[in-house]
FIVO-273986 format. One line per field, with one value per residue (C-alpha): residue in three letters; chain; x, y, z negated. Coordinates in pm, 1 decimal. Layout:
// residues N
residu <- c(ALA	...)
chaine <- c(A	...)
x <- c(X	...)
y <- c(Y	...)
z <- c(Z	...)
END
This chain:
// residues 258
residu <- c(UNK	UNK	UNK	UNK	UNK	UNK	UNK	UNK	UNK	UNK	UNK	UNK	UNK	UNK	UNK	UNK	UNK	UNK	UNK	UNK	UNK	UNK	UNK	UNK	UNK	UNK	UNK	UNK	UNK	UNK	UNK	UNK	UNK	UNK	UNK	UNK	UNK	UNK	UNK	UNK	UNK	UNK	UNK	UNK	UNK	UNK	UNK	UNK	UNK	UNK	UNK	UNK	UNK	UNK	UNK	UNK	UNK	UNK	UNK	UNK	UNK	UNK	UNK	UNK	UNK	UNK	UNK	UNK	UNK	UNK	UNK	UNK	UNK	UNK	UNK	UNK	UNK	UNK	UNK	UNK	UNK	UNK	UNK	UNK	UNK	UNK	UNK	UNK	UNK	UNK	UNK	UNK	UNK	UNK	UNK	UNK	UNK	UNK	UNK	UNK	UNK	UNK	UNK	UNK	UNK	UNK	UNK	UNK	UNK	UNK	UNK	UNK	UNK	UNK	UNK	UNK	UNK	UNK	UNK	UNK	UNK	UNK	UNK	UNK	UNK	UNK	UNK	UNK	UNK	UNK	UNK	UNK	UNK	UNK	UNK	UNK	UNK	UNK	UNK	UNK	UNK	UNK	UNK	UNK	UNK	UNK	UNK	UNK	UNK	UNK	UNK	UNK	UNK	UNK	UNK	UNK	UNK	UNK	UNK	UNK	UNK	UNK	UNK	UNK	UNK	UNK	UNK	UNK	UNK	UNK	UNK	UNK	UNK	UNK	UNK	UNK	UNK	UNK	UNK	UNK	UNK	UNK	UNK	UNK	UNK	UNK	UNK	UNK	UNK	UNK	UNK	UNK	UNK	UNK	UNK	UNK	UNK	UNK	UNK	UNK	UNK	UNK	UNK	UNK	UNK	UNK	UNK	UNK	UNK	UNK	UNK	UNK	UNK	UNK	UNK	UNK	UNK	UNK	UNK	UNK	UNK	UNK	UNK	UNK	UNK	UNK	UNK	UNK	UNK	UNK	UNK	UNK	UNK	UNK	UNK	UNK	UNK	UNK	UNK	UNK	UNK	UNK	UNK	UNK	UNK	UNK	UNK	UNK	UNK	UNK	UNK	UNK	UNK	UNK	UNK	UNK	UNK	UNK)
chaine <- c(A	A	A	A	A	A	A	A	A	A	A	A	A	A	A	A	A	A	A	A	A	A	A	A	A	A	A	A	A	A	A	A	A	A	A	A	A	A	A	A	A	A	A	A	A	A	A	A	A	A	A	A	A	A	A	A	A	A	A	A	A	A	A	A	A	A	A	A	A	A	A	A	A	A	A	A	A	A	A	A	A	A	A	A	A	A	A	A	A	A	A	A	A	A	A	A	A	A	A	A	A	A	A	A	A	A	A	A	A	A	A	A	A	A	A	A	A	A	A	A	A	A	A	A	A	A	A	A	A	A	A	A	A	A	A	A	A	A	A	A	A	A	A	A	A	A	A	A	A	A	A	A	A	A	A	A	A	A	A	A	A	A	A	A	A	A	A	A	A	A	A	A	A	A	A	A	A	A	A	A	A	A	A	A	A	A	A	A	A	A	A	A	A	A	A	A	A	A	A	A	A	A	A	A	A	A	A	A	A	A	A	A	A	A	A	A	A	A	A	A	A	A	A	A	A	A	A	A	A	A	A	A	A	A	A	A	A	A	A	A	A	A	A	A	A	A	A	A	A	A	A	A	A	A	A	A	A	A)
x <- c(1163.4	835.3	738.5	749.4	1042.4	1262.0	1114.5	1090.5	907.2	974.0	714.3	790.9	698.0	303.1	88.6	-195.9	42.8	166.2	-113.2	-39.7	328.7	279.7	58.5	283.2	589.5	502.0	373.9	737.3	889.4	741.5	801.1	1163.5	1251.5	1059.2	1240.0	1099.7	1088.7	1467.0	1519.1	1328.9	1442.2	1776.7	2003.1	2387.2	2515.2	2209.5	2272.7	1914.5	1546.3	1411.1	1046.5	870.6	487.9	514.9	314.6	-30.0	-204.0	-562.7	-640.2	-690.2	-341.7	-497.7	-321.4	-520.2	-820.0	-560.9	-630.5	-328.3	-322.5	-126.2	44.6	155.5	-146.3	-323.4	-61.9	-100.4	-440.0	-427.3	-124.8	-43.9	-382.3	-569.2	-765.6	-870.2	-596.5	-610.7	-281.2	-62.9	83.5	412.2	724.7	941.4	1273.0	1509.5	1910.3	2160.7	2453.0	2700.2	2531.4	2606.0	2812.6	2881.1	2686.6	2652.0	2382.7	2507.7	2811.2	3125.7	3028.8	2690.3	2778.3	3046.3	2745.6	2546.8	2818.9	2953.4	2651.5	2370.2	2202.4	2028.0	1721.7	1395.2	1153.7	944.4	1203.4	1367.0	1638.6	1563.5	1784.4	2185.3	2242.5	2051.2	1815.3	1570.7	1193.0	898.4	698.0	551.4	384.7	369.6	163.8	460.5	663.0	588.9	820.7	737.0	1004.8	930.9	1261.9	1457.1	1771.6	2117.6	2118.4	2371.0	2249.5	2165.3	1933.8	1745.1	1942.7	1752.4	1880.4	1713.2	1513.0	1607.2	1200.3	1243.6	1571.0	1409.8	1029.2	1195.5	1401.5	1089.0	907.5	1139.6	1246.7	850.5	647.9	640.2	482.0	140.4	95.4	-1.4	351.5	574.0	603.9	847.6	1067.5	1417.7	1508.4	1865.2	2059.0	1784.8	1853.0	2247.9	2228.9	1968.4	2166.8	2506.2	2329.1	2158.4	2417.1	2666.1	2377.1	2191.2	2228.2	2239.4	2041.2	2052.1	1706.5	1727.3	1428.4	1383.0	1106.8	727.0	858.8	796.3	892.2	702.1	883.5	820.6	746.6	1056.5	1289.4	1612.4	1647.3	1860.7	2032.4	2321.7	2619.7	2583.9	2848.8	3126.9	3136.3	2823.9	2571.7	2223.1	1884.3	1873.1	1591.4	1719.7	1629.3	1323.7	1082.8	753.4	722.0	410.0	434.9	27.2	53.0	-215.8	-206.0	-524.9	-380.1	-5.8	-30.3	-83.0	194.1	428.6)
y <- c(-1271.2	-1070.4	-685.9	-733.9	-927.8	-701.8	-355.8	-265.1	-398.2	-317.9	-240.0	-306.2	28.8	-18.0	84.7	193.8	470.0	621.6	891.8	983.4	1003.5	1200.1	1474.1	1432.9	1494.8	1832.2	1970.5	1848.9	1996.3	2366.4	2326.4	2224.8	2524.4	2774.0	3077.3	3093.3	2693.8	2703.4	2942.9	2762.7	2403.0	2401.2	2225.6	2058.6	2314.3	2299.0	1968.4	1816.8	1989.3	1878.8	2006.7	1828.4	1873.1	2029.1	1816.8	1967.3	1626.2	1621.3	1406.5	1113.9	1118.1	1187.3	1479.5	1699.3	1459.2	1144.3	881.0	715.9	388.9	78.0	-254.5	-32.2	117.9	-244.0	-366.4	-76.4	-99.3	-506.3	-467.2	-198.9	13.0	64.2	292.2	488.1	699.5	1065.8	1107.6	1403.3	1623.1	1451.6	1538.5	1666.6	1522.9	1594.1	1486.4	1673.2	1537.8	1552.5	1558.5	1605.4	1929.0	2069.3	2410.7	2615.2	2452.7	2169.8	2089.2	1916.0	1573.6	1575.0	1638.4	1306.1	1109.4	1234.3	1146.2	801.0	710.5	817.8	1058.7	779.5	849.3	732.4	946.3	1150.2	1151.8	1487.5	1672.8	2054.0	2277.6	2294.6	2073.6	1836.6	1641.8	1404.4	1391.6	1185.8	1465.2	1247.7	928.4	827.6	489.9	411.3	548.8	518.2	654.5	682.2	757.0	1070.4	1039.5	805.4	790.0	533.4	307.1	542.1	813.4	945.8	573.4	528.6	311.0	79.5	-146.9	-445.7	-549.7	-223.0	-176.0	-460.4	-317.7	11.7	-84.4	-255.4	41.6	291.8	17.1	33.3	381.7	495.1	195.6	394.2	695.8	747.5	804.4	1159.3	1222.3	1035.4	1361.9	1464.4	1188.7	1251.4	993.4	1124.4	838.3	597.3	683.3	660.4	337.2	168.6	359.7	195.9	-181.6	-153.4	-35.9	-344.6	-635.9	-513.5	-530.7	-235.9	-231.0	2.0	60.6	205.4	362.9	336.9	540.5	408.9	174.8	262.8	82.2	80.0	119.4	-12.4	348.5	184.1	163.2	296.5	510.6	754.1	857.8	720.7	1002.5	1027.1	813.7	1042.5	1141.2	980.1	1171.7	1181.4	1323.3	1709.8	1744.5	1518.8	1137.3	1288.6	1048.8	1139.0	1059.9	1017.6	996.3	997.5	1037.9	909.9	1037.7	865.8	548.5	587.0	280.6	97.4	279.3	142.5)
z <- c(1390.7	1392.9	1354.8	1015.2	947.4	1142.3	1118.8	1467.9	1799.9	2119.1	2452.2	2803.5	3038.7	3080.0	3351.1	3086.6	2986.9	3289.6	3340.1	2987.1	3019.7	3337.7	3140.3	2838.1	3015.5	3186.9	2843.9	2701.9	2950.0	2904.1	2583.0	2577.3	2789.6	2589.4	2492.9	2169.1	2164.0	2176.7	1953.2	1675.1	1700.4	1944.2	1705.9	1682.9	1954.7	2162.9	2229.5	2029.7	2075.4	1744.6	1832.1	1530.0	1600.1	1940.4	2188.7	2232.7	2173.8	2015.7	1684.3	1922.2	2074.1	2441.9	2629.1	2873.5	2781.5	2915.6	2626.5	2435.4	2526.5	2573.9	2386.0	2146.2	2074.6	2066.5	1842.3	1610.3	1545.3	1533.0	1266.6	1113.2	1112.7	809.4	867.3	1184.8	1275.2	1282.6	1497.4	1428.6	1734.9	1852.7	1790.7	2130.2	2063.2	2351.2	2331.2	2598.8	2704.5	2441.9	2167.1	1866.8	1829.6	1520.0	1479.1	1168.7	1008.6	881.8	702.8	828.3	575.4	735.2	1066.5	1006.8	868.8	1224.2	1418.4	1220.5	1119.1	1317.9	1079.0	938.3	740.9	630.4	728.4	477.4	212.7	284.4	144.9	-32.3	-225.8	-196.5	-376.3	-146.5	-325.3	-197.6	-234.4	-101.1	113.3	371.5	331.5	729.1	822.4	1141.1	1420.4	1754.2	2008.4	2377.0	2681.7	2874.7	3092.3	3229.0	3090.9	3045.4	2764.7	2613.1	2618.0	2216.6	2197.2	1876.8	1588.3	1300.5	1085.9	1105.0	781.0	592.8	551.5	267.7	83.5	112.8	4.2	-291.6	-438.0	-380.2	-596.6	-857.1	-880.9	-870.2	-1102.3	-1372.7	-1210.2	-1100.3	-785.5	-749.8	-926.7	-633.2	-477.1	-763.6	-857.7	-758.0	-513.2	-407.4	-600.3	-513.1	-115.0	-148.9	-313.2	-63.9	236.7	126.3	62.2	404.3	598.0	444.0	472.3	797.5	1121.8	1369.2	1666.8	1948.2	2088.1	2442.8	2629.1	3005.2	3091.7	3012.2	2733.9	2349.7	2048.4	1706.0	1355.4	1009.8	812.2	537.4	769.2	762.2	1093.8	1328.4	1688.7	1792.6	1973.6	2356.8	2481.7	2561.4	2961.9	3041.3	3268.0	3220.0	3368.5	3331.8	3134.6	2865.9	2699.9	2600.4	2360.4	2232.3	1863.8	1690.3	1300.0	1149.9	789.1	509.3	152.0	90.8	44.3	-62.3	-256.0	37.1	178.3	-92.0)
END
């Protein structure tokens, strides 16, 4: 199966990248161990640096003028590019050993689905109110994660369900084809997400997607996502698995994006 019959494609480390993951890195690193930094996005008893938007990238992806390049790159503007990218500043997403913890911001059911289920999500549908309730915020053209660190395979890796993109493209379909576009932003898609979340997780398979360091992987924008728990006594690299996450989003064409 292809990219786009399984959601998800996978890069060997590549030599085109290493200046950038060399720049990238020491940036991450500064800010991971920010005071401030910490403060603001330490979650799940300091055991995950969310640090959405944190990488001081420019609209070209480069770092310290070090372009973003690479297979995955290539592939993403030979597939999945439809228009020139303007690439948003990458999420800093660092798991400790141990993770997760519970910690007071999150409730005991969703710390269960973090720790049973890996959190997973599809990104840009996000949760507001208490009630939670789900709404389309971000309409994001792919994922593309990138390795900082070299880490074991069990440490916090990435989980997708393979093929979820199509169960998940499918009930966005229905649940928005009576709304016009500029309105998608408001439907309630809670119900919608618990449905498609309990079809997916009984038809799909789960795969485990590992990072060495160098290697990246590319993601369907549908598909149904998280982290996997650090296996339990298992040591790791100090600084973290640390992955650079690049999500560019286009409003401009969200019918395409459907």
């Amino acid at each position: 199966m292809n990219y786009h019959e399984k959601g998800w494609i996978k890069f060997a480390a590549d030599p085109a990248l290493d200046a950038w993951i060399k720049s990238a890195k020491s940036d991450a690193l500064s800010i991971a161990s920010d005071k401030t930094m910490k403060a603001k996005w330490l979650r799940c008893g300091e055991t995950w640096f969310v640090g959405v938007n944190t990488l001081h990238n420019d609209a070209d992806g480069a770092v310290d003028g070090i372009p973003l390049t690479g297979r995955a790159v290539d592939f993403i503007n030979q597939n999945i590019k439809i228009e020139p990218i303007k690439w948003d500043r990458a999420q800093v997403s660092v798991c400790y050993e141990g993770y997760p913890q519970e910690w007071d911001g999150e409730s005991e059911a969703a710390f269960r689905f973090r720790r049973n289920r890996d959190a997973a999500h599809v990104d840009g549908l996000l949760g507001e109110g208490y009630p939670r309730r789900r709404f389309l915020r971000e309409f994001h053209q792919f994922l593309l994660g990138i390795a900082l660190t070299e880490s074991p395979a069990k440490a916090a890796p990435f989980v997708v369900w393979e093929g979820s993109h199509k169960i998940v493209q499918a009930a966005f379909a229905r649940a928005l084809r009576d709304h016009h576009v500029k309105g998608w932003s408001d439907v309630d898609l809670t119900d919608v997400n618990k449905s498609m979340r309990r079809q997916i997780f009984e038809t799909c398979q789960r795969v485990e997607l590992p990072l060495r360091c160098g290697e990246s992987y590319v993601i369907h924008r549908h598909a149904l996502h998280g982290v996997a728990p650090w296996e339990k006594g298992l040591q790791g690299p100090r600084e973290g698995r640390m992955i650079a996450y690049f999500r560019p989003a286009d409003e401009v064409l969200m019918e395409r994006w459907l």
